[in-house]
Steps between C-alpha positions, in 0.01 A plus 500: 500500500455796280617854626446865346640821592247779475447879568154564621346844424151453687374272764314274301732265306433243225723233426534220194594228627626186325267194312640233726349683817178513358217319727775390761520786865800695425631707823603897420768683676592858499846594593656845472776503289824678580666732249813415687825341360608344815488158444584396833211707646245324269670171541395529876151643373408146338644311769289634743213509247561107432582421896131592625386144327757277739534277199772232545681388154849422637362121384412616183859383243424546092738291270547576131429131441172531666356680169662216314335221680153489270 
Protein backbone atom coordinates (compact mmCIF):
# COMPACT_ATOMS: atom_id res chain seq x y z
CA UNK A 1 0.00 0.00 0.00
CA UNK A 2 1.46 3.34 -0.73
CA UNK A 3 -0.54 6.58 0.31
CA UNK A 4 0.12 10.44 -0.51
CA UNK A 5 -1.46 13.44 0.76
CA UNK A 6 -1.94 16.05 -1.93
CA UNK A 7 -3.49 19.55 -2.63
CA UNK A 8 -4.94 19.68 -6.05
CA UNK A 9 -5.04 23.09 -7.82
CA UNK A 10 -6.88 21.99 -11.17
CA UNK A 11 -8.98 19.09 -12.17
CA UNK A 12 -6.60 17.22 -14.01
CA UNK A 13 -4.09 15.52 -11.66
CA UNK A 14 -0.86 13.60 -12.33
CA UNK A 15 0.55 11.31 -9.99
CA UNK A 16 4.18 9.30 -9.66
CA UNK A 17 3.59 6.43 -8.51
CA UNK A 18 6.06 3.86 -7.17
CA UNK A 19 8.50 1.14 -9.42
CA UNK A 20 6.96 -1.86 -7.76
CA UNK A 21 3.40 -0.90 -9.21
CA UNK A 22 4.63 -0.66 -12.49
CA UNK A 23 2.73 -3.12 -15.10
CA UNK A 24 0.54 -4.59 -12.17
CA UNK A 25 -3.65 -2.62 -11.94
CA UNK A 26 -3.25 -0.35 -9.09
CA UNK A 27 -6.82 1.01 -7.74
CA UNK A 28 -6.90 5.12 -6.97
CA UNK A 29 -8.92 6.68 -4.30
CA UNK A 30 -9.70 10.23 -3.58
CA UNK A 31 -10.69 11.15 -0.14
CA UNK A 32 -11.14 14.68 1.21
CA UNK A 33 -8.99 15.36 3.86
CA UNK A 34 -10.06 17.12 7.03
CA UNK A 35 -8.07 20.04 8.43
CA UNK A 36 -9.58 19.00 11.69
CA UNK A 37 -7.74 17.98 14.95
CA UNK A 38 -10.41 15.83 16.28
CA UNK A 39 -9.09 12.62 16.31
CA UNK A 40 -12.06 10.91 17.38
CA UNK A 41 -14.06 12.41 14.45
CA UNK A 42 -11.51 11.05 11.90
CA UNK A 43 -11.10 7.87 13.79
CA UNK A 44 -14.86 7.25 12.91
CA UNK A 45 -14.08 8.69 9.30
CA UNK A 46 -11.74 5.56 8.49
CA UNK A 47 -13.87 3.20 10.17
CA UNK A 48 -16.62 3.83 8.11
CA UNK A 49 -14.29 4.29 5.11
CA UNK A 50 -12.71 0.66 5.91
CA UNK A 51 -16.35 -0.93 6.97
CA UNK A 52 -17.91 -0.56 3.30
CA UNK A 53 -15.46 -3.71 2.28
CA UNK A 54 -17.19 -6.25 5.08
CA UNK A 55 -13.74 -7.72 5.39
CA UNK A 56 -13.47 -10.25 8.27
CA UNK A 57 -9.78 -10.44 9.96
CA UNK A 58 -10.80 -11.28 13.55
CA UNK A 59 -8.86 -14.80 12.32
CA UNK A 60 -6.07 -13.01 11.23
CA UNK A 61 -3.18 -13.34 14.74
CA UNK A 62 0.66 -12.03 13.74
CA UNK A 63 3.46 -13.39 16.11
CA UNK A 64 6.89 -11.79 16.35
CA UNK A 65 8.29 -15.29 15.81
CA UNK A 66 6.47 -15.58 12.61
CA UNK A 67 9.23 -13.18 10.91
CA UNK A 68 11.75 -15.42 12.58
CA UNK A 69 10.57 -18.64 11.18
CA UNK A 70 12.70 -18.46 7.61
Amino acid sequence: MWSQTITPTSRQLTVEIPDAFLNQPVEIVLIPKQLSDDVEARRKQVHAFFDQFQADVSLLHFTREELYDR
